[in-house]
N, C-alpha and C positions, 0 to 999 in steps of 0.2 A: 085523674092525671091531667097535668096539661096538654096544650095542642104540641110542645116541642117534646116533650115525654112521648107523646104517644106517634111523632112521626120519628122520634130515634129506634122507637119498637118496630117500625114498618120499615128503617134502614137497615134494623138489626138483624132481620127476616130475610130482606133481600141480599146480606151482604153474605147468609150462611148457606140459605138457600139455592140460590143463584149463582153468587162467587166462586162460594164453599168448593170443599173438595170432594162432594156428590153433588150436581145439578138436579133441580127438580124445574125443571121448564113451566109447569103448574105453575109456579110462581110467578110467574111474568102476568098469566089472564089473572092472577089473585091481586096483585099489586102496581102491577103498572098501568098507567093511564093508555088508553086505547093510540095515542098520537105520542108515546113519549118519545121522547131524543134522548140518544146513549151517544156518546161523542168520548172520543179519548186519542192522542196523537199518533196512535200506530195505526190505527184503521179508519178506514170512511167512518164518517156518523152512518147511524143506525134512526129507522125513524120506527114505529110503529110495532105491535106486540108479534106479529110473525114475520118482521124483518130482523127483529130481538134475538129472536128464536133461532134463526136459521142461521146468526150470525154465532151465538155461544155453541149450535149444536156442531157446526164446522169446525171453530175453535178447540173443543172439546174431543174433536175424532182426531185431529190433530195431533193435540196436548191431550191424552189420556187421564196423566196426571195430576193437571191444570188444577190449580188453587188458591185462591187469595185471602188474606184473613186482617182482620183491624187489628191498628198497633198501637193504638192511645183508643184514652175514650170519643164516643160520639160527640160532637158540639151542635147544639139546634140553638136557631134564633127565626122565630116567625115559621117560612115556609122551607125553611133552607135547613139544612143537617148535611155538618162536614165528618168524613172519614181521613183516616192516614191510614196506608193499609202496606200491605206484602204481600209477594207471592209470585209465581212462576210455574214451570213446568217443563215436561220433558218433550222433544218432539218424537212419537215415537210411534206416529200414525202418517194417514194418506199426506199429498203433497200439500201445502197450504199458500194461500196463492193473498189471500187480504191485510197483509203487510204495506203497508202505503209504500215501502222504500225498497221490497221485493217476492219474491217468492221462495220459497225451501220447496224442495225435493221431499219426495215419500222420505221417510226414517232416517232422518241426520241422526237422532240420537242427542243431538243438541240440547244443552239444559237455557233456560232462563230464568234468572229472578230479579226483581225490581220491586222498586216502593214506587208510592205514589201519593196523590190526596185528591179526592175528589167531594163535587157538592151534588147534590141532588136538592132539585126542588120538590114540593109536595103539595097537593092540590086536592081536596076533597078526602086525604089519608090513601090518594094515590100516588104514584112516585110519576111528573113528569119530565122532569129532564135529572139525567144524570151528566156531568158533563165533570171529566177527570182530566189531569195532568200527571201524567207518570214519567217515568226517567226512561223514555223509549231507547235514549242513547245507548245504554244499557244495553237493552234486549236484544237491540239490533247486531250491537257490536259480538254479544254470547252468542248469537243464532248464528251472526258471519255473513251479515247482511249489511254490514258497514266494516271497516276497518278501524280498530282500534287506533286513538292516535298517540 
């Protein structure tokens, strides 16, 4: 296999694993580089594999539901492997406060879904930077944390 084969296989892992609609946090010390960057425009960046952590696991008691899934093929060139992905979830847990634009209350009930695309880079067939662009406009606006206009 080549190096972009085999870092779409270490995308393909993180995006079922991790994303997916079961988290396995195992995944983050198996795949992620001890110093990665998780960056995406609803939340602070994220640096480091139990900042990672703490971040999907709050996300996750939140969003119960929580799941994202790819909607085209992987693209790798060199160290890079592009996603286009989907997915959302319901809020239907404690209060969630890491919303760059506000906080919700315990159990709105509120659904979310959005696309996105993101890149990750990859270093030694470890993932260090994932860094996304999603349609936060969206999610903000389905949560009621913006005003539709």
């Amino acid at each position: 296999m080549s190096k972009e084969d085999d870092n779409k296989a270490t995308v393909g892992r993180w995006f079922t694993d991790f994303w997916g609609k079961t988290c396995n946090l195992g995944i983050v010390d198996e795949l992620a580089a001890p110093d990665m960057l998780l960056r995406y425009s609803l939340h602070e960046p994220r640096r480091g594999r139990e900042d990672i952590k703490a971040y999907m696991t709050d996300f996750r008691e939140a969003f119960p539901d929580l799941n994202f899934w790819g909607t085209a093929d992987l693209i790798a060139e060199g160290d890079y492997v592009v996603a286009r992905w989907d997915g959302g979830g319901t809020h239907t847990g404690p209060a969630f406060s890491d919303f760059l634009n506000g906080s919700l209350p315990a159990e709105t009930g509120r659904k979310m879904r959005f696309t996105g695309m993101t890149v990750l880079k990859l270093k030694d067939g470890r993932i260090v930077e994932e860094i996304g662009l999603d349609d936060g406009v969206t999610a903000l606006q389905q949560l009621g944390l913006i005003k539709a206009a």
